[in-house]
C-alpha positions as semicolon CSV with decimal commas, in nm:
position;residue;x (nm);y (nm);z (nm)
1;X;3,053;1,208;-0,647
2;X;2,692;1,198;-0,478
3;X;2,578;0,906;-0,393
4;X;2,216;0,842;-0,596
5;X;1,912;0,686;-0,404
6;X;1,731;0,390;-0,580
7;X;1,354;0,457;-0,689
8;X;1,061;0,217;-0,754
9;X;0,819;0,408;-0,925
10;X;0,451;0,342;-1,114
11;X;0,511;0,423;-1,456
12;X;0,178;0,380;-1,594
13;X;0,036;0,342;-1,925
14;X;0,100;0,611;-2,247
15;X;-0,180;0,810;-2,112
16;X;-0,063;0,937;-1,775
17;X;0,168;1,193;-1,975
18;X;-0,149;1,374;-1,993
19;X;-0,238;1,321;-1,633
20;X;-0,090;1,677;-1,456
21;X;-0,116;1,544;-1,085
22;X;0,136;1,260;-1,202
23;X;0,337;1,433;-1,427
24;X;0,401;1,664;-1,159
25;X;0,510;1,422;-0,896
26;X;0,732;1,298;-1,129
27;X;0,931;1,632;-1,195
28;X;0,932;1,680;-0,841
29;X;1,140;1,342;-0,772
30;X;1,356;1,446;-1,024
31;X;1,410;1,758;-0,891
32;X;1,459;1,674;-0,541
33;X;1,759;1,488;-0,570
34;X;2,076;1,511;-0,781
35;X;2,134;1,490;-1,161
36;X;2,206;1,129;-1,193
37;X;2,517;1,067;-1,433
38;X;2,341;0,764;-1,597
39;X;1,977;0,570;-1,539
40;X;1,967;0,190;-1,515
41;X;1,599;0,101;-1,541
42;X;1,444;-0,223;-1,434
43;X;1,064;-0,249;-1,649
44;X;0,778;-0,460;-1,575
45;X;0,749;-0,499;-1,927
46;X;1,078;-0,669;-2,026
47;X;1,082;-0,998;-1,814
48;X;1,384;-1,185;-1,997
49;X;1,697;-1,438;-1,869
50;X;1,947;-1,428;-1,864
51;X;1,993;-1,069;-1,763
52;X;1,972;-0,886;-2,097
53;X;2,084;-0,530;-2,132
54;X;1,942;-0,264;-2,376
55;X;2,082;-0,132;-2,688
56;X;2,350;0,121;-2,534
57;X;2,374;0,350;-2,859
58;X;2,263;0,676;-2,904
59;X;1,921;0,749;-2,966
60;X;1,837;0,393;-2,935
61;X;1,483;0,305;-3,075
62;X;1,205;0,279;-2,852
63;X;0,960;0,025;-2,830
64;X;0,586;0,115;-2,833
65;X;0,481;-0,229;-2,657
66;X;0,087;-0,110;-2,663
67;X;-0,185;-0,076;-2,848
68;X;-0,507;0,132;-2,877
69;X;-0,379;0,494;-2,733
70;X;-0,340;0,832;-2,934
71;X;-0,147;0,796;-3,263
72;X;0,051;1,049;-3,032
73;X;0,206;0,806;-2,809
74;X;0,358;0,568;-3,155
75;X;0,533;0,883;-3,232
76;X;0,713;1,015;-2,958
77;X;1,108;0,998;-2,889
78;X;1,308;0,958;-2,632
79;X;1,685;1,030;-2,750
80;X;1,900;0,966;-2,494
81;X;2,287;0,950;-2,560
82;X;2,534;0,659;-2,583
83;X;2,526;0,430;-2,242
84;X;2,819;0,212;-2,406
85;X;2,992;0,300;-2,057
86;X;2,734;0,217;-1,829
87;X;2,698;-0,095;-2,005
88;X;3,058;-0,247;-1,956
89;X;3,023;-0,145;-1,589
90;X;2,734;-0,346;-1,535
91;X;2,938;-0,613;-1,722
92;X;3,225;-0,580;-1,458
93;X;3,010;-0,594;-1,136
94;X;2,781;-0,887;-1,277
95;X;2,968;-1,225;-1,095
96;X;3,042;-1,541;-1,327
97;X;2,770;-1,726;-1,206
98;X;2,490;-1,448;-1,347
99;X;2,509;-1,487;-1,706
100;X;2,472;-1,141;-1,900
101;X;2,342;-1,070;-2,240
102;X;2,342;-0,812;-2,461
103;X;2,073;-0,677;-2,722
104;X;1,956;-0,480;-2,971
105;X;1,628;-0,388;-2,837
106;X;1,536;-0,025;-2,703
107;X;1,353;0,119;-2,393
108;X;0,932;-0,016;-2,328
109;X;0,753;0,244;-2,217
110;X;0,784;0,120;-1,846
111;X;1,104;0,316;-1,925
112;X;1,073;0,566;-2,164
113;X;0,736;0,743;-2,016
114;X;0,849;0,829;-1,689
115;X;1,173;0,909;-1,817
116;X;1,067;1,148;-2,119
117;X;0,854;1,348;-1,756
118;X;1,126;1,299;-1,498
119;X;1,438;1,370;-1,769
120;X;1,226;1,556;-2,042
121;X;1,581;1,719;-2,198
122;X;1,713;1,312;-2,242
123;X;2,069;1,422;-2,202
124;X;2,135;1,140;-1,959
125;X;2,249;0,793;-2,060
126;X;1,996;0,501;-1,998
127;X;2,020;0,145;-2,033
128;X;1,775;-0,115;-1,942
129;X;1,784;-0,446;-1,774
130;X;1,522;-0,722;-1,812
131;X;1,407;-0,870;-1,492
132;X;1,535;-1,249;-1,543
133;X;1,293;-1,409;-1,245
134;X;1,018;-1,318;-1,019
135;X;1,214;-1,509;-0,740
136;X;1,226;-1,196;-0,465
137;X;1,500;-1,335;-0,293
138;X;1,711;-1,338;-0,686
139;X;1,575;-1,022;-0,772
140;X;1,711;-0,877;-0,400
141;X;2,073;-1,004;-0,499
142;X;2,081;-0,875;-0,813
143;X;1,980;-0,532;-0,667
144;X;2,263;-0,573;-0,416
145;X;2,497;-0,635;-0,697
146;X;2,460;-0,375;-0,930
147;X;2,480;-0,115;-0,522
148;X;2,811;0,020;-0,572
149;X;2,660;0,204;-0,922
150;X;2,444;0,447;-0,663
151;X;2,813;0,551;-0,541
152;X;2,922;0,623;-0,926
153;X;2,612;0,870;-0,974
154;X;2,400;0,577;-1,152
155;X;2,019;0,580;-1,050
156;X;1,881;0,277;-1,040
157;X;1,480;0,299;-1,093
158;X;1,205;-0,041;-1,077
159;X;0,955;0,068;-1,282
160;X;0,616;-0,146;-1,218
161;X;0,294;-0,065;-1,049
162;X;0,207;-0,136;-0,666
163;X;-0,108;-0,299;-0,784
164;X;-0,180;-0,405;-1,119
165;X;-0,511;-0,602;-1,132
166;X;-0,637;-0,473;-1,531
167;X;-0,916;-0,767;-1,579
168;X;-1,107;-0,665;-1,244
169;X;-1,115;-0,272;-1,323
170;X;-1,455;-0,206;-1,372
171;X;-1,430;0,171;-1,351
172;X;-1,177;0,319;-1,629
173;X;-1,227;0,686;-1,540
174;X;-0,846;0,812;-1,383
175;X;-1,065;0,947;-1,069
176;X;-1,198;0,598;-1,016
177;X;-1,230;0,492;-0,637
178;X;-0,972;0,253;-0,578
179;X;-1,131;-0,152;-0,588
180;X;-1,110;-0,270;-0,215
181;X;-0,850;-0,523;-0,354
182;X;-0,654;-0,269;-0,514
183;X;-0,670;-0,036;-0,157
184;X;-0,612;-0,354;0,087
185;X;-0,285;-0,474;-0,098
186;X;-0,186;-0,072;-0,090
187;X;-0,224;-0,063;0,262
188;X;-0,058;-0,410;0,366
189;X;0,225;-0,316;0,124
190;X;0,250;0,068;0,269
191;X;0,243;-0,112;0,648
192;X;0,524;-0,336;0,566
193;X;0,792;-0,069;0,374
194;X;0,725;0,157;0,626
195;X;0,871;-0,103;0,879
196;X;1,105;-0,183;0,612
197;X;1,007;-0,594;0,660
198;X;1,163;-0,721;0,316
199;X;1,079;-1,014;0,473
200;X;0,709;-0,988;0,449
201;X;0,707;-0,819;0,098
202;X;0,926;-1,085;-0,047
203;X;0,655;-1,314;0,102
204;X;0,347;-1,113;-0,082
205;X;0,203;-1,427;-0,226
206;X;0,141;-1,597;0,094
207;X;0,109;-1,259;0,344
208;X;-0,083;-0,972;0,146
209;X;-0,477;-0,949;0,142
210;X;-0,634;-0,966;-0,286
211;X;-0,263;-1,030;-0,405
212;X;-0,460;-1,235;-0,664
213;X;-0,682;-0,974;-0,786
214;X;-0,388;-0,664;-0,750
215;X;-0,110;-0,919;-0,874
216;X;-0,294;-1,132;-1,123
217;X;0,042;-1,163;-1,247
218;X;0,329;-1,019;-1,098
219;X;0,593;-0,833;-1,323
220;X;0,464;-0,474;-1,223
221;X;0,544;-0,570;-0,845
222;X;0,866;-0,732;-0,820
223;X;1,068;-0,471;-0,942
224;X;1,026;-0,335;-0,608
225;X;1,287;-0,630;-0,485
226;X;1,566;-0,448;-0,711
227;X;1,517;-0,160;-0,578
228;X;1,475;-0,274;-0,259
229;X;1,814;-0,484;-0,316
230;X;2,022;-0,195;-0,375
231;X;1,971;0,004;-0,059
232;X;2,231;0,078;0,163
233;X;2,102;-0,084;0,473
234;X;1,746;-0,295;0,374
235;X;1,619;-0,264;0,780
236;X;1,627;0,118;0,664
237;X;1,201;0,212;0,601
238;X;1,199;0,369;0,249
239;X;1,086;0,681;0,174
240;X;0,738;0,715;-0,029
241;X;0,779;0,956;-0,292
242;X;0,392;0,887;-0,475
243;X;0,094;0,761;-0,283
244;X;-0,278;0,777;-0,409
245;X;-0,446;0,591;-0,721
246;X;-0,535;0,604;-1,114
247;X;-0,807;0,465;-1,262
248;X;-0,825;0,303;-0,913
249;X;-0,428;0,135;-0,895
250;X;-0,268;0,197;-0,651
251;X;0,046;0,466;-0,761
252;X;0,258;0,423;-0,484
253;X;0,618;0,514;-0,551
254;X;0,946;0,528;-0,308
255;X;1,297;0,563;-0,239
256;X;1,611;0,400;-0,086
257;X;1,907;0,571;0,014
């Protein structure tokens, strides 16, 4: 069975479905590596502990967790087939000691619009996992737990955005030039996972330039550190998949093998 890569990709709000430059990218990660057998999904938008997994059934409902966007967006579907078996795996490879919990609640759209680009057919299973902590070091062990899925076919995707700073936009247009906050914590970020120093991104608070105004909080960045997590070897640089900027954030989007 092939081995699947790990992704952390910006998944963006309702409206990048119409934007083609992203939609595009998106198909073209999906098409540059192999079918995946099932998608585990970490979201920015479901922050939850313990660990809670998605609704496995079929055609489980989505949740439209935003407001103000095209009566469009509240009515599409994504529906994906029974994960029931990815769920007890991730049952088996979570230890004792991290508590697991099971719900009834479907795929955010930090899950659901990439997927509906990257996977438009939904013929694959997908669960999602709520990120339990911000704690990079926690959120690095949990990637390295749920590893061994990439060797069962399972890709594992963080779905966030590299920076995230909404109340300082003052330029909504998708074109916008990039805020020099939004463009310095790109750069420092870029610098670091190109010299793959987990070190230095798990210390972002402390080490990267205008984390306060790209990160005023920090859910769309740290599920980077489960992605991160499950890579084969973590000195290994990733490989950035998305670079560039809407409405001035910073899209930046990679892989681990």
């Amino acid at each position: 069975m092939t081995t699947m890569p790990a992704l952390y990709i910006g998944h963006g709000a309702p409206m990048l479905l119409d934007d083609a430059l992203w939609t595009a990218q998106l198909r073209t990660i999906a098409g540059d590596i192999a079918t995946p057998k099932g998608i585990l999904i970490v979201s920015a938008h479901w922050e939850s502990a313990p660990i809670t997994l998605s609704n496995p059934a079929a055609h489980s409902p989505l949740v439209y967790d935003f407001s103000g966007f095209d009566r469009k967006f509240f009515e599409m579907t994504y529906k994906s087939p029974d994960a029931s078996a990815l769920a007890t795996r991730i049952t088996e490879l979570m230890p004792k000691s991290q508590p697991l919990r099971q719900s009834q609640r479907g795929l955010d759209h930090g899950a659901w619009v990439p997927l509906r680009v990257m996977y438009p057919k939904a013929d694959i299973p997908v669960l999602q996992m709520s990120m339990p902590t911000s704690d990079p070091g926690a959120l690095l062990a949990i990637g390295n737990i749920l590893k061994p899925l990439r060797d069962e076919g399972i890709l594992i995707i963080g779905s966030g955005f590299m920076t995230h700073g909404l109340p300082y936009l003052r330029d909504w247009r998708p074109d916008a030039d990039a805020p020099r906050w939004s463009s310095e914590f790109d750069t420092w970020a870029a610098e670091a996972l190109s010299r793959g120093d987990i070190d230095a991104l798990a210390n972002y608070k402390d080490l990267a330039p205008a984390v306060k105004y790209a990160h005023p909080t920090v859910e769309h960045f740290t599920p980077l550190f489960i992605t991160l997590g499950a890579a084969t070897d973590s000195a290994t640089a990733p490989k950035t998949l998305i670079d560039g900027y809407f409405m001035g954030l910073s899209k930046r989007s990679i892989l681990v093998h």
